[in-house]
C-alpha positions as CSV (number, residue, x, y, z in Angstrom):
1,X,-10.0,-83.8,7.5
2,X,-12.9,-81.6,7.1
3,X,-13.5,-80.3,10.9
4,X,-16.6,-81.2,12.9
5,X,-19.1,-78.4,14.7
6,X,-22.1,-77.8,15.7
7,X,-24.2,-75.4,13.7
8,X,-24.9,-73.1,17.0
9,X,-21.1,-72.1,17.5
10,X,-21.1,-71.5,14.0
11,X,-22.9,-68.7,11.4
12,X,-23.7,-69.5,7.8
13,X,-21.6,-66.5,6.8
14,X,-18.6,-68.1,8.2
15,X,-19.1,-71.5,6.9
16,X,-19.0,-70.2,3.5
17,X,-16.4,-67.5,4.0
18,X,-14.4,-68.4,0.5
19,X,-17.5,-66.4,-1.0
20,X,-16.1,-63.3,0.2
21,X,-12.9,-62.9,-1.4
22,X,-11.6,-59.8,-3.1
23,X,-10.6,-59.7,-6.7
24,X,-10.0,-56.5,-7.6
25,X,-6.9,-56.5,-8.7
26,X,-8.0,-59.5,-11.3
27,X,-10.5,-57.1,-12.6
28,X,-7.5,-54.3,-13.3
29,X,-6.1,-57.2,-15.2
30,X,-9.1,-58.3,-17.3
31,X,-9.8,-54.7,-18.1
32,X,-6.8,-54.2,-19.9
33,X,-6.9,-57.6,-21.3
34,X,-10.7,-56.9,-22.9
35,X,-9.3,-53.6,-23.9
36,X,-6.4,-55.1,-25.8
37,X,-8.5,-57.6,-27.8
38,X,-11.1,-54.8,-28.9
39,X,-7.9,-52.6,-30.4
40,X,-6.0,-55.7,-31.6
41,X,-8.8,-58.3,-32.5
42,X,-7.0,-62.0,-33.9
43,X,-3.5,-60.8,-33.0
44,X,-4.0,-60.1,-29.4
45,X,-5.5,-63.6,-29.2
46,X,-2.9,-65.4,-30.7
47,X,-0.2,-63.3,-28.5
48,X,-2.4,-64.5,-25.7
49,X,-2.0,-68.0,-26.4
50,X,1.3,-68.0,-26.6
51,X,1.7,-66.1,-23.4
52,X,-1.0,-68.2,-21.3
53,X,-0.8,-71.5,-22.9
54,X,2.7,-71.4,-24.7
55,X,0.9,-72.3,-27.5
56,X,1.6,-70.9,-31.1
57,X,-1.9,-71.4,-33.3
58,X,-1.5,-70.1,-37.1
59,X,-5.4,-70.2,-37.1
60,X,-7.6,-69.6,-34.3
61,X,-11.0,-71.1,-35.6
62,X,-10.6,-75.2,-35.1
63,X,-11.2,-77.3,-38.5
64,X,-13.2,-80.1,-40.4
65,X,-10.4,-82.3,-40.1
66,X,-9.3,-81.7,-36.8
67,X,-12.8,-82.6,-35.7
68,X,-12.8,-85.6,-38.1
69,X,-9.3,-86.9,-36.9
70,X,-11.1,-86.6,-32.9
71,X,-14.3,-88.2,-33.3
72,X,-11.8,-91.3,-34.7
73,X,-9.6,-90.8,-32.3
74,X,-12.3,-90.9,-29.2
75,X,-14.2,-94.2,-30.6
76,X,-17.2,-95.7,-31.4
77,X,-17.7,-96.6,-27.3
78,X,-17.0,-92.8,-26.3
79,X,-19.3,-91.4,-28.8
80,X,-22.2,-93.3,-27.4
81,X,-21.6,-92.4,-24.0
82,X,-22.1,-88.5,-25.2
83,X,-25.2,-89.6,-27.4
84,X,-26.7,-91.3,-24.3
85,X,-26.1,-88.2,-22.2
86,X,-26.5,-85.9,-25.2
87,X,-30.3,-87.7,-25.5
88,X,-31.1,-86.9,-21.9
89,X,-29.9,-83.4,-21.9
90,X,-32.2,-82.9,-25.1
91,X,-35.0,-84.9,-23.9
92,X,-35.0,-82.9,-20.3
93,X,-34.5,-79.7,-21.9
94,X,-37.1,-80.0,-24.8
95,X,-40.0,-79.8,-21.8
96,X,-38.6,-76.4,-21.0
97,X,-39.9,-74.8,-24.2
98,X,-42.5,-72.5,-24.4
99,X,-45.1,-71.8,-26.8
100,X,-46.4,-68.5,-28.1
101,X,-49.6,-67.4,-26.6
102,X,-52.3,-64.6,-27.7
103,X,-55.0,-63.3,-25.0
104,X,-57.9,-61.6,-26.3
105,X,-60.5,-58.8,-23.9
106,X,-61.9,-56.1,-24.2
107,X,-61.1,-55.6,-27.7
108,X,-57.6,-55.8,-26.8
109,X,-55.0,-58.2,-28.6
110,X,-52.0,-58.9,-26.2
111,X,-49.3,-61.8,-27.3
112,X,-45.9,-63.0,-26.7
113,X,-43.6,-64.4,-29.1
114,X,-40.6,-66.7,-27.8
115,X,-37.7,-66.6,-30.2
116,X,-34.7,-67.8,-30.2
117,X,-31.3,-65.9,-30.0
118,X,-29.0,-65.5,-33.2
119,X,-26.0,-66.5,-31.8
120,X,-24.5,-67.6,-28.4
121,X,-21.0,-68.3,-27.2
122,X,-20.3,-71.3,-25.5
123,X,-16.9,-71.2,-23.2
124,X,-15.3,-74.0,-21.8
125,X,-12.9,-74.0,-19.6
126,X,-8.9,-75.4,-19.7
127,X,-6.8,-75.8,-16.9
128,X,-6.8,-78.3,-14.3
129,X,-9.6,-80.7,-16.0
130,X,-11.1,-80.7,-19.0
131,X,-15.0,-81.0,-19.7
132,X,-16.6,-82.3,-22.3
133,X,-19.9,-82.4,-20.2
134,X,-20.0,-78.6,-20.3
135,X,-20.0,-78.8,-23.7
136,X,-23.2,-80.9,-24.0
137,X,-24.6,-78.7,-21.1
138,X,-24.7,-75.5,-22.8
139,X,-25.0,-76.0,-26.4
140,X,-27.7,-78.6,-26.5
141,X,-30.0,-76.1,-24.9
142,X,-29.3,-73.4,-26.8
143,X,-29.6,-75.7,-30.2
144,X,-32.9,-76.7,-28.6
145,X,-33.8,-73.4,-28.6
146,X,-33.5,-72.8,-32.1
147,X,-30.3,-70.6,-32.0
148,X,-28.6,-71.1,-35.4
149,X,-24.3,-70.1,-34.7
150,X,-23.3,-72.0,-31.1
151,X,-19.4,-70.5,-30.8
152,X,-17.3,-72.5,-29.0
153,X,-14.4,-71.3,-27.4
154,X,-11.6,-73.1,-25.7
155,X,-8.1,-72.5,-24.2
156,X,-5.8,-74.6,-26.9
157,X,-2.7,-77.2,-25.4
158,X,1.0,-76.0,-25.6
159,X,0.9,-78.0,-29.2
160,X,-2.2,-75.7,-30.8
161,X,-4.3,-78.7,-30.1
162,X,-8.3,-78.7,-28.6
163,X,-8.4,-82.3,-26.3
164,X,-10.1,-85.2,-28.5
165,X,-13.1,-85.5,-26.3
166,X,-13.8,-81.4,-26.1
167,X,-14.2,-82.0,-30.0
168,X,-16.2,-84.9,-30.1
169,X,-18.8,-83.7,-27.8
170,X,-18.9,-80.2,-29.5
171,X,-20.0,-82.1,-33.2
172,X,-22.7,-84.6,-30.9
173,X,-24.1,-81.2,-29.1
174,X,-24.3,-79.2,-32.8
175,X,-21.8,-76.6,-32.5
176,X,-21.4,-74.8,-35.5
177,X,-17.3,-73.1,-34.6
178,X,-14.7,-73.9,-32.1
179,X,-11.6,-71.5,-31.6
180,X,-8.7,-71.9,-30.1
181,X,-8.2,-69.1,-26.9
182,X,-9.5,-68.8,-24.0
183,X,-9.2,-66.7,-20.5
184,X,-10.6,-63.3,-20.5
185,X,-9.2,-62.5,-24.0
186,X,-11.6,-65.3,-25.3
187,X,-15.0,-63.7,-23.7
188,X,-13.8,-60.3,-24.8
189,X,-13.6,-61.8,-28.3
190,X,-17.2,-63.2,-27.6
191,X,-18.5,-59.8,-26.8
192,X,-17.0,-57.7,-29.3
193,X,-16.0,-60.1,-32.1
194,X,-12.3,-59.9,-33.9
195,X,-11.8,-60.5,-37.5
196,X,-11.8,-64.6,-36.8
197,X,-14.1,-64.7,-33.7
198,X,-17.6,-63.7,-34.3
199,X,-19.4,-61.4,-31.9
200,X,-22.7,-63.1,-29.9
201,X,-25.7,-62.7,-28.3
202,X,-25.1,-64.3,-25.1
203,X,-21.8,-65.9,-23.5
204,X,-22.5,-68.9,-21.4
205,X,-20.3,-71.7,-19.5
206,X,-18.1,-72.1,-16.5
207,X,-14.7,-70.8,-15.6
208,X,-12.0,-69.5,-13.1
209,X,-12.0,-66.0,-11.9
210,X,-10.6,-64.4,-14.9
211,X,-13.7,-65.7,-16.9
212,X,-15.9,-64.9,-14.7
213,X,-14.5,-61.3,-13.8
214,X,-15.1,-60.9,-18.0
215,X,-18.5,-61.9,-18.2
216,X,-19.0,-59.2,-15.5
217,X,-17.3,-56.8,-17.6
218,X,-19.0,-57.3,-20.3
219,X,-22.8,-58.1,-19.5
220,X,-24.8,-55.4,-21.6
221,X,-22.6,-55.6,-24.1
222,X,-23.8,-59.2,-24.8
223,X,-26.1,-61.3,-22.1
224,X,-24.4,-63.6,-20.0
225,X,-25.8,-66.7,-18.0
226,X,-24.3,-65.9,-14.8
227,X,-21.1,-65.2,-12.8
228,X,-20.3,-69.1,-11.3
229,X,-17.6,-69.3,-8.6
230,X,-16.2,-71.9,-7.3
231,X,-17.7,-75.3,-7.2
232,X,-20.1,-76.2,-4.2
233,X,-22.0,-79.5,-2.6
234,X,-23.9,-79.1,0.5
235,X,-25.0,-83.0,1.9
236,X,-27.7,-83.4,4.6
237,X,-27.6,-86.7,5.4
238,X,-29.0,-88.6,7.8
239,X,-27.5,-91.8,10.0
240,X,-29.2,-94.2,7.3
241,X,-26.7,-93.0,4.6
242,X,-23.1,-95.1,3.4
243,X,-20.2,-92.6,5.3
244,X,-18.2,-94.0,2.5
245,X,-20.6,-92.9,0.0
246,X,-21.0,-89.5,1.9
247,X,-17.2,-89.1,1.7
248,X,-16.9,-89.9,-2.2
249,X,-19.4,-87.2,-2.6
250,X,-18.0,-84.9,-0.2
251,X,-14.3,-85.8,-2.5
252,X,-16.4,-85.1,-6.2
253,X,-16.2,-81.6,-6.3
254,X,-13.3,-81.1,-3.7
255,X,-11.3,-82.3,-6.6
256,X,-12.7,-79.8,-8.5
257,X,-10.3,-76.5,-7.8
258,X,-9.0,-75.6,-4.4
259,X,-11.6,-73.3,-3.8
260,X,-14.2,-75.4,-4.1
261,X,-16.4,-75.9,-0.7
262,X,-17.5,-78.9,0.2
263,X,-20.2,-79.1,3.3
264,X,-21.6,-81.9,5.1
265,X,-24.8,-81.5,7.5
266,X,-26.3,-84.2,9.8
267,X,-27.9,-84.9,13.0
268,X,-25.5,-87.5,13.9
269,X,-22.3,-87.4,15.8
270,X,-21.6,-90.8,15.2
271,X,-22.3,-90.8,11.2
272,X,-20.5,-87.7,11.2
273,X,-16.8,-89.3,12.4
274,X,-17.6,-91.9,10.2
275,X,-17.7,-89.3,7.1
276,X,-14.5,-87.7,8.5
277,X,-12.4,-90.9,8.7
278,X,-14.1,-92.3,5.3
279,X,-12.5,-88.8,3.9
280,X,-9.1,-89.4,5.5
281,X,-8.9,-93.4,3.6
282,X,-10.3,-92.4,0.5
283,X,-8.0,-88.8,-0.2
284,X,-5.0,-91.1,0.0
285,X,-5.6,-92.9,-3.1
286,X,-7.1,-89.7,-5.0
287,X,-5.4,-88.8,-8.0
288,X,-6.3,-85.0,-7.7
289,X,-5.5,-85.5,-3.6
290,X,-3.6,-82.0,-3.4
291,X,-6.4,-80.2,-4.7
292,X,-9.2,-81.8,-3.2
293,X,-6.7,-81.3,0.0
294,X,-6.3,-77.9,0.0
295,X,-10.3,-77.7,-1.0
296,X,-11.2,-79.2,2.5
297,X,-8.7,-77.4,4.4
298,X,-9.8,-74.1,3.3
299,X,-13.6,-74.7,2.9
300,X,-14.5,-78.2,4.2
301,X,-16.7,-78.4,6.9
302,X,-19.0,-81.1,8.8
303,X,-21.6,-79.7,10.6
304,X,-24.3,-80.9,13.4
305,X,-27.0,-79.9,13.7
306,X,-30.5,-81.3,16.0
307,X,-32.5,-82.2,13.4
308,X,-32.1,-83.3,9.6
309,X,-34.8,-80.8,9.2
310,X,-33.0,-78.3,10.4
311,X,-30.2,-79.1,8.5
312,X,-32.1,-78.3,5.3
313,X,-33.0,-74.8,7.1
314,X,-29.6,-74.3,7.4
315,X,-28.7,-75.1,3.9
316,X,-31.7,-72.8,2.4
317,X,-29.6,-70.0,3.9
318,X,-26.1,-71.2,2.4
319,X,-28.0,-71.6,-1.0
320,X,-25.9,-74.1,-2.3
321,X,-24.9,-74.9,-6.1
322,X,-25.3,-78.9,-5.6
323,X,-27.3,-80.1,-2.6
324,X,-27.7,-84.0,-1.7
325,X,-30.6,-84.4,0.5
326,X,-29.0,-88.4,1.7
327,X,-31.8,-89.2,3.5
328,X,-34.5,-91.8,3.9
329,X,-37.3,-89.3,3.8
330,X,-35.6,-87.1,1.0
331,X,-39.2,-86.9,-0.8
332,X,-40.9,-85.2,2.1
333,X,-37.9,-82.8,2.6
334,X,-37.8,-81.4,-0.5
335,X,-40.6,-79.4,-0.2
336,X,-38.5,-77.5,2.3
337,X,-35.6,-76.6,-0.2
338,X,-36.2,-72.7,-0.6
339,X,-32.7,-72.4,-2.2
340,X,-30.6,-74.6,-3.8
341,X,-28.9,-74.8,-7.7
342,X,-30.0,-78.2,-8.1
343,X,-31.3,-81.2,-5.7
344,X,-29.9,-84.9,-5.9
345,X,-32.6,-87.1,-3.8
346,X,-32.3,-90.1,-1.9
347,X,-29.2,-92.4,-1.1
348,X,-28.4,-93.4,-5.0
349,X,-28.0,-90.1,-6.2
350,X,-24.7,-88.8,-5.9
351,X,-23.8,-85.2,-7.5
352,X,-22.0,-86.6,-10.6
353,X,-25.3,-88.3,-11.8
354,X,-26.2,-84.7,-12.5
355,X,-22.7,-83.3,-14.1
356,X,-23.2,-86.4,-16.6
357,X,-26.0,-88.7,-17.3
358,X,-29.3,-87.3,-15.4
359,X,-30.3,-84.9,-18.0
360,X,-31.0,-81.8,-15.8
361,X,-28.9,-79.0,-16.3
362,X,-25.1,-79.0,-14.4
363,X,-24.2,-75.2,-15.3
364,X,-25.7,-73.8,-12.0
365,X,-25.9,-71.0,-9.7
366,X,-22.7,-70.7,-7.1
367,X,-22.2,-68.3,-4.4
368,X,-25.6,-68.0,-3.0
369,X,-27.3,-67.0,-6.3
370,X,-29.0,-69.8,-6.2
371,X,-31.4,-67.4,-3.8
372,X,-32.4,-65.8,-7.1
373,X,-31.2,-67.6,-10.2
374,X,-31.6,-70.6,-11.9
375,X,-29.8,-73.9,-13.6
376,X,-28.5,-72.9,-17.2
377,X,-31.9,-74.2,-19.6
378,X,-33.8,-73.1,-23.1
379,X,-34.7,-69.8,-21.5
380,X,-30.9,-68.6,-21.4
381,X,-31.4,-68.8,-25.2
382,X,-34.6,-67.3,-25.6
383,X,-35.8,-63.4,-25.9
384,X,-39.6,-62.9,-25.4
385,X,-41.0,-60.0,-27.7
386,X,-44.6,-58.6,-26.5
387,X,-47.2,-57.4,-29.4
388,X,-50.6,-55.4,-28.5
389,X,-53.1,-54.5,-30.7
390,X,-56.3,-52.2,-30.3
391,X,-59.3,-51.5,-32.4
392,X,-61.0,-48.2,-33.0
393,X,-63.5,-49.4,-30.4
394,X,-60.9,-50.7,-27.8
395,X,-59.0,-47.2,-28.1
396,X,-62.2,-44.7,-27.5
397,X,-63.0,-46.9,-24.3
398,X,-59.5,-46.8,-22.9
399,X,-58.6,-43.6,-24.2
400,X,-59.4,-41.4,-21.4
401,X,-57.9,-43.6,-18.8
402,X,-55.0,-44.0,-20.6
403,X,-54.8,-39.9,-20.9
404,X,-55.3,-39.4,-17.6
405,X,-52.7,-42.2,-16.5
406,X,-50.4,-40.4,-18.9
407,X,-51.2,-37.0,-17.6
408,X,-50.4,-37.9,-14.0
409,X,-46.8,-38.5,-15.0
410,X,-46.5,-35.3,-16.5
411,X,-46.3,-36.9,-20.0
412,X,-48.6,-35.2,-22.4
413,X,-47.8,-36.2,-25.6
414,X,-48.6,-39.9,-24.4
415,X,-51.6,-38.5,-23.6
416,X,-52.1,-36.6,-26.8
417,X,-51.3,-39.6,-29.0
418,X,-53.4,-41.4,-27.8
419,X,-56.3,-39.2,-27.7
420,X,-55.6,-37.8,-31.4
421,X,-57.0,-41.7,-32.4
422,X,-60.2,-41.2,-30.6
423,X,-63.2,-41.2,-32.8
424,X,-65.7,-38.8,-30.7
């Protein structure tokens, strides 16, 4: 299905030409939605629910019970598959802290502190799927990095209910509230807080356009961890690799939404057909076959190009969000990735070990971002605050450099201040 070229008749731009849609009118839209929740607070929420997901919810936050009657209803056998993944995430994520450090010359004391956020708001998306491995993915990082009120927020089903497994994970990941809304209206809430839905620190976690058209919206308000598009893979895979395997991939995050882009690079012709007919056998069967359809129609591509290593060049300029390197020498390509969310190594690693079990991060840089930002981690939750101190000494031996630094910008009273400490 997805069609075959060669990478010299075709330019990066173009193969990832989803990337470049316009949503302005969305953003018209989420304007007056954010603008509607800050004048209306719980009310507009609830309205919104019953407009978007024909739901009617006499209280928005979600409670004990509700999260009792879930983790029942899930199972013993469910609950340990999240505390197995849960214990990966936390183990992974516990190497990313940072400690406090204090540097010491010249009579100068100069430190940093690392601490954590108060509060961060965790959204999880509705729709089309439902995942509790989002939940895991953003809240056990921000617990690990000491934040004490993880918000959870989540569109609600047409009965007022939050899905058992959404609940289960959110009590193994430590999130402290859940509330029923979601959409735009739901990171407005975030941002601004309404008489339920506390205001945070930081809004983090994946959705569709509207979501993400918020989070723009309302960055400097609150932080944000980024503005995700679309779902992505990029494979470079050599003839050594299963085409089955390559096509399942391929499929994973097809199914994901019908923008999604899924990309396949190798320097073989033969492999490649393979992929392409492997595609064609395993869509029939796929319960999500009309999205994952119209995924590869719009943005499905198999591209050839002369060289596996070249392949990787190519995919450091299409920065991908999820990037298989399916190749027998994956090691000693990897030191050529310049851009890319996250990499999955060798022929055993399929993208979904990473959405699940692996332990790094899933919540990753789409759209090319990946050029300058970074998997979702401890840092997300962390502010760094900066202390200096100087001694009578330290001052008289800096102080005339720092005046004349001071002066050169036209700033006198920087100058002055500092000079009105010196001792001769």
């Amino acid at each position: 299905m997805p069609k075959i070229v060669y990478a010299k008749d075709i330019t990066a731009k173009e193969l990832v030409s989803a990337r470049n849609a316009d949503y302005a009118d969305v953003e018209e839209t989420v304007k007056a939605i954010i603008a509607d929740v800050r004048a209306r607070g719980d009310e507009a929420l609830i309205d919104y629910a019953r407009r978007f997901d024909k739901a009617e919810i006499p209280a928005l936050k979600v409670s004990e019970e509700e999260i009792s009657r879930a983790m029942e209803r899930v199972g013993a056998d469910y609950i340990r598959i999240l505390e197995r993944a849960a214990d990966n995430i936390e183990r992974y994520h516990r190497a990313e802290l940072r400690s406090d450090f204090e540097l010491k010359y010249d009579g100068i004391t100069a430190g940093q502190l690392f601490l954590p956020l108060e509060s961060a708001g965790i959204y999880v998306p509705g729709g089309t799927a439902r995942y509790p491995s989002s939940v895991l993915m953003n809240a056990i990082p921000a617990r690990i990095a000491g934040v004490k009120n993880i918000v959870m927020t989540t569109p609600p089903a047409s009965d007022g209910s939050i899905p058992d497994n959404i609940l289960a994970a959110a009590r193994v990941a430590g999130v402290t509230a859940i509330y029923k809304t979601g959409g735009a209206q739901a990171v407005a809430a975030l941002a601004y807080g309404t008489e339920s839905v506390p205001k945070v620190d930081k809004i983090t976690g994946p959705g569709n356009v509207y979501v993400a058209t918020a989070k723009k919206l309302v960055q400097g308000e609150v932080g944000i961890d980024m503005i995700a598009g679309p779902s992505e893979i990029l494979v470079v895979a050599d003839g050594g690799a299963d085409p089955d395997w390559i096509a399942a991939d391929l499929l994973s995050q097809a199914e994901h939404d019908k923008m999604a882009t899924a990309i396949l690079i190798t320097d073989d012709r033969a492999f490649a057909e393979k992929v392409s007919e492997a595609i064609d056998n395993r869509i029939k069967t796929l319960p999500r076959r009309e999205i994952a359809s119209a995924s590869l129609e719009r943005n499905g591509k198999i591209v050839l190009t002369e060289s596996i290593r070249e392949a990787v060049e190519l995919s450091n300029e299409l920065a991908p969000e999820h990037l298989e390197l399916a190749a027998a020498n994956a090691d000693e390509l990897l030191p050529y990735v310049r851009n890319a969310g996250s990499v999955f190594l060798g022929y055993y690693t399929p993208e979904a070990t990473g959405d699940y079990m692996a332990g790094a991060n899933h919540t990753l840089p789409t759209g090319g971002t990946a050029r300058f930002s970074s998997a979702l981690g401890v840092d997300d939750f962390i502010k760094k605050t900066q202390y200096i101190r100087f001694t009578p000494e330290s001052i008289d031996a800096y102080a005339d450099d720092i005046a004349a630094f001071a002066a050169s910008e036209g700033l006198d009273a920087h100058a002055a201040s500092v000079m009105a400490r010196r001792s001769k």
